[in-house]
N, C-alpha and C positions, 0 to 999 in steps of 0.2 A: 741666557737671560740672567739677568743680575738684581736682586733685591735690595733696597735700600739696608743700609747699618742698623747693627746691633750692639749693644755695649756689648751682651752673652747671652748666647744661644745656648738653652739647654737641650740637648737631645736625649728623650723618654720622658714617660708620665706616670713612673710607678712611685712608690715612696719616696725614693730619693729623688726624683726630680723634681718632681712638689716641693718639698722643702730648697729644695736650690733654686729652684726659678723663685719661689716666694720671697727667699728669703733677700736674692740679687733685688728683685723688684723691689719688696719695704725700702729696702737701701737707696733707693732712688734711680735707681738704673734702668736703661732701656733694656726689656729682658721679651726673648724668644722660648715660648717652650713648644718644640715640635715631636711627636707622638704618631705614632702610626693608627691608634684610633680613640678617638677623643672619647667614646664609648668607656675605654678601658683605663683611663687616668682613677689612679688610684685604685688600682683592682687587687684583690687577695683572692689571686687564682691557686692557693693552698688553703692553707688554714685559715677558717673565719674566727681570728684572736687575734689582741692586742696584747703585749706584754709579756709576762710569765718571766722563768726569775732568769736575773741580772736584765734582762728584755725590758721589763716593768721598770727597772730605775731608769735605763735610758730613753723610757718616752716619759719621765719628768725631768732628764736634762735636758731633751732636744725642746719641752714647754718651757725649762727657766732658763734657757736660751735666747728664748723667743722663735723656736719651732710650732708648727702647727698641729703635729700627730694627735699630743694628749688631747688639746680640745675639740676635733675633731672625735675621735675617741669616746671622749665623754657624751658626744650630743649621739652617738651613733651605738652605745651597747646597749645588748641582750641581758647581758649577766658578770657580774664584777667578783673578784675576790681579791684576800691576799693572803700569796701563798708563804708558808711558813711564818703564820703567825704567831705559832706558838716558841720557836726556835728565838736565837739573836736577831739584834737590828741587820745586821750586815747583809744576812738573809731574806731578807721581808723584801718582797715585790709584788706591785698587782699583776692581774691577768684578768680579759675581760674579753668576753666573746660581743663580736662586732657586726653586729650586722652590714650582712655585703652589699645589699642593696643603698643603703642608706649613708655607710661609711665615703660611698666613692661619689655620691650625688652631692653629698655638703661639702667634699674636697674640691670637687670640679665648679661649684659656687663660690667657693671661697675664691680660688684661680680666678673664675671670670671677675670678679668683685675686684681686686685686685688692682691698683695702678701702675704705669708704665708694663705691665704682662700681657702679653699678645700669646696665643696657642692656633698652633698650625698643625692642622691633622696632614704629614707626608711620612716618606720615610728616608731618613737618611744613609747614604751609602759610601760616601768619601768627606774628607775633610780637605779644604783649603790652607794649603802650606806653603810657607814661604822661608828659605833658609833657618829650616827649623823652628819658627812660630807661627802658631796658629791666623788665620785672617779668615774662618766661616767657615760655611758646610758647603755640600753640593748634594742634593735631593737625590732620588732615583731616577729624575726624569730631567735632571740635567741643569737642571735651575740651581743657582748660586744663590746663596745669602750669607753677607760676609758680618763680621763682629768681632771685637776686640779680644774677647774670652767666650771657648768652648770649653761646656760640660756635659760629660758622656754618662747617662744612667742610661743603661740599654738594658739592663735586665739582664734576663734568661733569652733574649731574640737576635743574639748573633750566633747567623746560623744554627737555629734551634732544631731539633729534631725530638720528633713524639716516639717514644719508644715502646712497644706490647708483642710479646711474645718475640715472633721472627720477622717481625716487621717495622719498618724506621720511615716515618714520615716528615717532610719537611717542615714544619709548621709549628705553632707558636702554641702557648697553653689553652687557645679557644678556638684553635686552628687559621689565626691569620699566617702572614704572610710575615715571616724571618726577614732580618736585615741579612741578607745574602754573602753582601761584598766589602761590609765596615769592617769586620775583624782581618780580612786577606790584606785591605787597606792599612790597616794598624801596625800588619806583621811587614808592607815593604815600607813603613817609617821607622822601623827599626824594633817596635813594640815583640816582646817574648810573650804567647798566647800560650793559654792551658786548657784542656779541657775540662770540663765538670761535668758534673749529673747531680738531677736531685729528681723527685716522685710526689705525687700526691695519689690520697687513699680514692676510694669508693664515696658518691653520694646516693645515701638511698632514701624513698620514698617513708617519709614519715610515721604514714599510716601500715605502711605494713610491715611496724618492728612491735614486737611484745614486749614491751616496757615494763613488764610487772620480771622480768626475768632478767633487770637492770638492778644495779645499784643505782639512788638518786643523788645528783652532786649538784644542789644549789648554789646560789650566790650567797655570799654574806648578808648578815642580817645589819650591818653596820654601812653605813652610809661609805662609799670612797670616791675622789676625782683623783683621775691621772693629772691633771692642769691644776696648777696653782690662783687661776681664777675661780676655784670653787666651787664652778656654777653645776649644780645637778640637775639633770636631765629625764631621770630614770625614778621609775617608783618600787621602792626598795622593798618591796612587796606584792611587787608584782615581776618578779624576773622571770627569763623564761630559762628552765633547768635544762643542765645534761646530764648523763649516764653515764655508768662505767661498766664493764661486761670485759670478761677474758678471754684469749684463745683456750682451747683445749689441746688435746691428744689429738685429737682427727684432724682438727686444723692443721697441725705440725705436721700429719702424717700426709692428709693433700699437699701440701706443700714440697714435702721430701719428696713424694715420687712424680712430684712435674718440674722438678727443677731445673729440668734439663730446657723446658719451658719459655724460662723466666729468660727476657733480653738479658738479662746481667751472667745469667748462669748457662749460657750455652745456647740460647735462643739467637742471637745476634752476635756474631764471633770479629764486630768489627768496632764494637765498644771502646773507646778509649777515656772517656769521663769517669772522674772518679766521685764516688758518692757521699752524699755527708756523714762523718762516724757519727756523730751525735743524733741524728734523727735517718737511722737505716731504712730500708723497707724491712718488711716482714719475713720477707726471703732471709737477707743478711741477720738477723732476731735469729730464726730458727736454728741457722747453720752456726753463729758463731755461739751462740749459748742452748746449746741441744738438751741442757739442765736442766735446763729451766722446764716447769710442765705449764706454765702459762705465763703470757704475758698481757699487760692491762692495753684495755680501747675503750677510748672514750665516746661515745654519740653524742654529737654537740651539732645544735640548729644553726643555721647557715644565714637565714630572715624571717620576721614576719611577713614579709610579701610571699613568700613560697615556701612549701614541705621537705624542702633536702635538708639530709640529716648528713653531715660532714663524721666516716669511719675512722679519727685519728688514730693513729699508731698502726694503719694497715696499709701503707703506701706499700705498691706490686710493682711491677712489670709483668707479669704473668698474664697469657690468652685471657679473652672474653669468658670462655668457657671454665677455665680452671677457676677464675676469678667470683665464677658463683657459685661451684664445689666450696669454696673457702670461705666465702659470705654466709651461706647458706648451715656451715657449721658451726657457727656463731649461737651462742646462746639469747635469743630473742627473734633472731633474726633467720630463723629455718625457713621463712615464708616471704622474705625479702624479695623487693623490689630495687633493683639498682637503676638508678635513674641515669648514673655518669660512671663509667668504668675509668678505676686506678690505670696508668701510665709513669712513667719514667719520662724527662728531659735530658737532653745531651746541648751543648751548649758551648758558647767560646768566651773567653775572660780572660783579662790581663792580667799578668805575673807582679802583684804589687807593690813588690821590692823595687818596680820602677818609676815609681811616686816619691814624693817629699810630703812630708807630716802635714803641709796644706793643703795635700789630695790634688798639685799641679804634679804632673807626670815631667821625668825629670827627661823625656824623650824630649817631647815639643815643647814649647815654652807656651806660656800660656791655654795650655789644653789643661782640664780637669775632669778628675772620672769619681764616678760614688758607687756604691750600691753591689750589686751582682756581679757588675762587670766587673768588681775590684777583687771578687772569690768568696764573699761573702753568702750569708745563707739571711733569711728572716729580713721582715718588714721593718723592725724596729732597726737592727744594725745597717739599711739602706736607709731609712729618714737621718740616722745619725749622719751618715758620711755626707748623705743630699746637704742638710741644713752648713755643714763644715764648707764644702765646696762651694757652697753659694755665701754662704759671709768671705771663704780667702778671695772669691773671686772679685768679689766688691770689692773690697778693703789694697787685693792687686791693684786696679782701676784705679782706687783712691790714692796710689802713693806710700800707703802705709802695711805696716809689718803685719803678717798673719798671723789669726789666730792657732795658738796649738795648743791643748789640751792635755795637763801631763797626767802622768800615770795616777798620780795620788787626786787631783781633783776628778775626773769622770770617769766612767767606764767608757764614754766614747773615746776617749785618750787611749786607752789600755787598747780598744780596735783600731786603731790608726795606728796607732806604735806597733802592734804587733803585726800587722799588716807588713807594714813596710819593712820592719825588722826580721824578720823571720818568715814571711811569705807566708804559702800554704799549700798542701798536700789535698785536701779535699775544702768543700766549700767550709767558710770558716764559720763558726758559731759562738757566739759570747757565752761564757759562762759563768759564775762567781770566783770559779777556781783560778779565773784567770786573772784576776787582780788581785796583788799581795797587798794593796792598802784596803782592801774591801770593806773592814771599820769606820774609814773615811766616807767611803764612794755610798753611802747608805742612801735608800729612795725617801725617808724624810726631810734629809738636808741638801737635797740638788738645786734649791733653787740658792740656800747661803753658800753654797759652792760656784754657782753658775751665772747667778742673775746679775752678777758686777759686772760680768763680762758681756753678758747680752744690752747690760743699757749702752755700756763701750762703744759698742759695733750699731747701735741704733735701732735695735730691734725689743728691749723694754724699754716701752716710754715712762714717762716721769711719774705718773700715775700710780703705776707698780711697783715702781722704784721705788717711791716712798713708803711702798706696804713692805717692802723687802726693808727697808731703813728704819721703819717700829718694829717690827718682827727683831728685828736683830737687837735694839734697843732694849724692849719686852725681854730678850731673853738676858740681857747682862741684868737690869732690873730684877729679876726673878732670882736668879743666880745671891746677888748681894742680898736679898732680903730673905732667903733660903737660909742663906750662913748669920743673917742677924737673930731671927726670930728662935726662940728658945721653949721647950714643953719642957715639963718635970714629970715626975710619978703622981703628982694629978689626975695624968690624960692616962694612965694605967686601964682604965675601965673600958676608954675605946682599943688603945693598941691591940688589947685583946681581941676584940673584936675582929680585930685584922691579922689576928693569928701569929702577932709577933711578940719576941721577948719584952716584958715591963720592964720598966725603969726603975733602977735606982737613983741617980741622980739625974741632972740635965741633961739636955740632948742639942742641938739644934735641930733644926726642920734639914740641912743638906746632910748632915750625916744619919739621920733617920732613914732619906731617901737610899743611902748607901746598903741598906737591906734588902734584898731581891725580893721580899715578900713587900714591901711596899711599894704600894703602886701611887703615885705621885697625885691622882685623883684624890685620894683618899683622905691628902692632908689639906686641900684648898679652904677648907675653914678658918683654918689658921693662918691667912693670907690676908694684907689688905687691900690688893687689887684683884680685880677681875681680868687671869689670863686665858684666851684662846688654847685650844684643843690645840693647835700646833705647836703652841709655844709649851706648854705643858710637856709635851712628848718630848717636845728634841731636851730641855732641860733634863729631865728623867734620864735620858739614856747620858747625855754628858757626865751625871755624876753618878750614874751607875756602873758605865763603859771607862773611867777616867784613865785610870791607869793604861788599860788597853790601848785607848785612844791617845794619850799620850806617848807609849812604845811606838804604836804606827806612824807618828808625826815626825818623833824621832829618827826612826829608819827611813821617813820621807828625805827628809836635810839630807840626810848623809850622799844619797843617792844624787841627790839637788845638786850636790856639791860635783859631783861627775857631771853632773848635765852643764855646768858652766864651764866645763874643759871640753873648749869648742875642738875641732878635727878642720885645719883650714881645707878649702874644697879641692886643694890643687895637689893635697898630697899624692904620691906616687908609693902603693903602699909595694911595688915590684923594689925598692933602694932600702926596704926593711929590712937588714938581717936577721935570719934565726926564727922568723913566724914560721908558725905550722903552715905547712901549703893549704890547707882546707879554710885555719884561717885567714890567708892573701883574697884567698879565690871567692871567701864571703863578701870579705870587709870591700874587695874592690866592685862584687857586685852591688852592695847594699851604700855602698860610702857613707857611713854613719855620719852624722853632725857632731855628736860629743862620744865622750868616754864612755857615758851612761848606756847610748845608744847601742855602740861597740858590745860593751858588756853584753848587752840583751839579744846579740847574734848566737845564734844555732851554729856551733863549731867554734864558735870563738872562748877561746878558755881563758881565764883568768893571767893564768903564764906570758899569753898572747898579747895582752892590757897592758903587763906590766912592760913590754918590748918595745908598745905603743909608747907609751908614758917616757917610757928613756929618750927612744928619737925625735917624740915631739918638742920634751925640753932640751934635746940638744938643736935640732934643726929650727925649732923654731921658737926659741926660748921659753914653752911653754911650762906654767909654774905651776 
């Protein structure tokens, strides 16, 4: 049986699919999104959080995008903060626990609301191929549905297996039923598959932790939205708190003498997934830093609809049995109630060196994959790739050039490039480390980074546009009337007050600001417009960051200038004399687009650049 056309069919419904089927759909496209159970669109079968750092700026890129995460987000949290707020801008991101119930109810609302978006609860198991491009899917059950463009967000569900102690279950994180046969299918199209792992902790029942034997970790007493529409949802006084409580001795010590236990450590000798280094289990914690005499776990609520209290930082594989030895040694929690025992996933994903920066896999033509299946870890780094995949795929359709996101404008750039550039070893995780413009990519200014590009593509309308077009106005306004307006030792009696050196002579108001003890708030009296809280901030940091910010922009160009020394696609880099073979063996797997590109390969050494740089201006006059 054969289903009528599709412009693009997205296959899954976890973060990134959502964002790709919506974002196909705004676009004006016939769009499919098909899910194995319409129950589970938009699920955070881990952590019930939004954000957290470098996480928190890119769900307000994928919002001034014209992504849907952050406002969702906003209508659906428990409790908001932002983390390092005391430190630099570069640093500062929210984090906001989300309620699960409610988070995936107004996603699959939003989805049905939606025009041109159809959702099919089946599962998919082959793709439709034709001399190497894509024409649709084929179901489980044999049905055809063809389309223009497929995109693959399958998650953690090809070929999933639940893993506890010595025992390996085939099934998914709520125990459905695995896409069985799409990854075996990917591997005879010629796709290189990898294995991964990743773990969620313990939920336990509410009522039976001692909370007075907690540390309390409230939300901010300061109002935040992820979305640049503003809109609050949440009464900033009424959040609901988490906890933070440590391992002990005895914990490490159960721990040490069942290790043999643990599926990772001898339970399951048929392992082959590799786990994420940045968020281990508990197991990997004790073993690789045995120094340590405790490490921090957070208790963090899961919903107001129900009592599960989500054990962060205590993801297992270890027995039923061991796993309440370990619970139970917890301080609050001697009298615990686990409601859902920790487990391990094992899992199949593609090696995504075999992508191009528009997240089209360089295998099939017109295929597109986001999210988990790309090696990725975290909700936030699958809404980024979803929302990317669903504008290139449109914009495909459309005839026109894809979007690509460089290093210096977003941290979703910095996960795509490094994606494809350098692959991965274990599931990958954004960090702040990982972006060397991180002064630039800051969570105040993503929407003056991003929003140009999102009205581009059709997804900020004009409405917003023009708030992004005062905003930016407001802030050269500000800026100029900063460096006109002038105090004397006059205003000596207040600077005091604000704990900074008096004047002897003039000053202006911008170089006033240039004092870290001044806080930009402080001097609006002196001002003859009334500006916004936001406009206020970004100002602040531009002429307090200047120099910095200026070095970074500088080392942006320069790198620019490599990225416009294109790599034509035909070269044959086997006619190179004198590369390192390690560099042949990358550059031919990775086939970089630019010099820039080239550079940022793993094995590829400068030496190797300049070898490039000789044969391409000789072979191919490049200057």
């Amino acid at each position: 049986m054969i289903f009528m056309n599709y412009e693009i069919i997205v296959v899954g419904g976890g973060h990134a699919g959502c964002e790709a089927a919506l974002a196909a759909a705004r676009k004006g496209h016939k769009t499919l999104l098909v899910t194995g159970n319409i129950n589970n669109i938009a699920d955070m079968p881990c952590n019930p959080s939004i954000g957290g750092s470098a996480k928190g700026i890119v769900v307000r890129e994928i919002d001034a995008l014209g992504g849907e995460m952050g406002r969702n987000a906003d209508k659906s949290l428990l409790q908001i903060k932002m983390l390092n707020g005391s430190k630099g801008p570069a640093v500062r991101a929210l984090r906001a626990q989300a309620d699960k119930i409610t988070y995936p109810k107004n996603m699959l609302k939003t989805l049905k609301d939606t025009d041109n978006l159809e959702i099919k609860e089946a599962l998919v198991e082959d793709l439709l191929i034709e001399n190497k491009k894509i024409k649709g899917v084929i179901l489980e059950n044999g049905t055809k549905i063809t389309s223009n463009i497929v995109i693959l967000t399958t998650g953690t569900y090809m070929k999933a297996d639940i893993l506890v102690g010595s025992t390996r279950r085939r099934e998914g994180p709520h125990g459905e039923r695995p896409s069985n046969y799409l990854s075996d299918n990917l591997a005879k199209n010629g796709f290189k598959l990898i294995r991964l792992k990743t773990g969620t902790p313990q939920r336990i029942a509410r009522d039976s932790i001692d909370f007075t034997k907690a540390k309390l970790e409230p939300g901010d007493k300061e109002i935040h939205t992820f979305s640049y529409d503003n809109k609050v949802y949440y009464d900033v006084n009424k959040q609901v708190p988490c906890h933070l409580i440590y391992t002990n001795e005895n914990t490490h010590q159960i721990i040490l003498d069942n290790l043999n236990k643990s599926s990772m450590y001898g339970g399951l000798d048929d392992i082959k997934g590799v786990g994420p280094r940045y968020c281990p289990s508990i197991e990997d914690k004790v073993v690789r830093f045995r120094d340590k005499e405790k490490h921090q776990l957070f208790l963090e609520p899961e919903s107001i609809y129900y009592d599960d209290i989500y054990l962060q930082g205590f993801s297992t594989s270890m027995p039923y049995d061991v796993q309440e030895q370990m619970v139970h040694s917890l301080p609050g929690l001697e009298n615990a109630k686990i409601l859902k025992y920790a487990y391990a996933i094992e899992y199949d994903a593609i090696y995504p060196t075999q992508l191009k920066a528009s997240l089209e896999t360089k295998v099939i033509e017109n295929l597109f994959t986001a999210g988990q299946i790309n090696g990725t870890s975290g909700y936030e780094e699958a809404a980024g790739q979803g929302l990317i995949a669903g504008i290139n795929a449109s914009l495909k359709l459309e005839g026109k050039e894809p979007l690509v996101l460089k290093r210096n404008e977003a941290y979703i750039g910095v996960l795509i490039d490094d994606l494809i550039t350098k692959g991965i070893k274990d599931p990958y995780r954004l960090l702040t480390s990982r972006a060397e413009y991180r002064l630039l990519l800051r969570h105040d200014n993503a929407d003056l980074r991003l929003s140009e590009y999102g009205h581009q593509v059709g997804l900020i309308n004009n409405e917003k546009y023009q708030i992004l077009l005062k905003k930016k106005d407001d802030i050269k306004t500000l800026l100029e009337e900063l460096k006109q307006i002038k105090i004397t030792a006059k205003e000596n009696d207040y600077l005091i007050t604000l704990n900074t050196t008096p004047l002897n002579n003039g000053i202006t108001l911008y170089d006033l600001i240039k004092r870290p003890e001044i806080d930009i708030n402080k001097i609006t009296k002196y001002l003859s417009n009334n500006y916004n809280k936001e406009v206020l901030e970004q100002v602040d940091i531009m002429i307090k960051y200047k120099g910095y910010i200026d070095k970074a922009i500088k080392e942006a160009e320069k790198m620019e200038n490599l990225e416009k020394k294109k790599i034509p696609d035909n070269i044959d880099y086997d006619k190179i004399h004198n590369l390192a073979s390690e560099a042949r063996q990358k550059l031919k797997e990775v086939r970089p687009t630019s010099l820039a590109q080239a550079l940022r390969i793993s094995g590829v050494n400068p030496a190797d650049i300049s070898i490039l740089m000789v044969y391409l201006k000789k072979e191919y006059r490049h200057e």
